[in-house]
N, C-alpha and C positions, 0 to 999 in steps of 0.2 A: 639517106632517104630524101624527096623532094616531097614538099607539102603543100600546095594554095591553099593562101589563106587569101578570103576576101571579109573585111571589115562594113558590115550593116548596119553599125550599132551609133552611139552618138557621141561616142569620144574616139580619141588613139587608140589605136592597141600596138604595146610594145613586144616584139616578138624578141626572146632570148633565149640563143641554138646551146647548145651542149654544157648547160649552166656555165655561160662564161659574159658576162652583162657585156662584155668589149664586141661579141657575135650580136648586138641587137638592132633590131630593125624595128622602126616605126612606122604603121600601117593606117592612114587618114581614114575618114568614115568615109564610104564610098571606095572602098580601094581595094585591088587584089595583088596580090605577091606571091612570089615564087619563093619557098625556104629552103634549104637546103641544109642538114644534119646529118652527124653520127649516130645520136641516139635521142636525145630529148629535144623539144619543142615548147619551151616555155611560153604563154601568152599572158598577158595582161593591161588590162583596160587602165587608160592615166585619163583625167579631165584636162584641162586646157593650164593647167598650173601644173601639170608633168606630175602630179600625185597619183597616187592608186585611191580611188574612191571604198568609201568604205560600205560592206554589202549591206544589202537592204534587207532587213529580217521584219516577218509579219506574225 
């Protein structure tokens, strides 16, 4: 499968294809990409120290 993803948000987002972290791509804010997969499409938002921030619960 072929997926755009475009990033609107305020960090990176790391895109990783067929659970394999070696298939990842990182996507700036402001950005669009072309993915391309077998099956899955991992994403996830990192801040500027390459972390995953932790979610915001209210």
């Amino acid at each position: 499968m072929k997926v755009s993803v475009y990033n609107d948000g305020e960090y990176t987002i790391r895109a990783i294809t067929d659970r394999n972290a070696g298939n990842a791509t990182e996507i700036e804010s402001g950005e669009e990409t072309i993915i391309e997969a077998e099956g899955v499409i991992e994403l996830q938002e990192i801040d500027g120290n390459g972390d995953t921030p932790e979610p915001e619960h209210s």
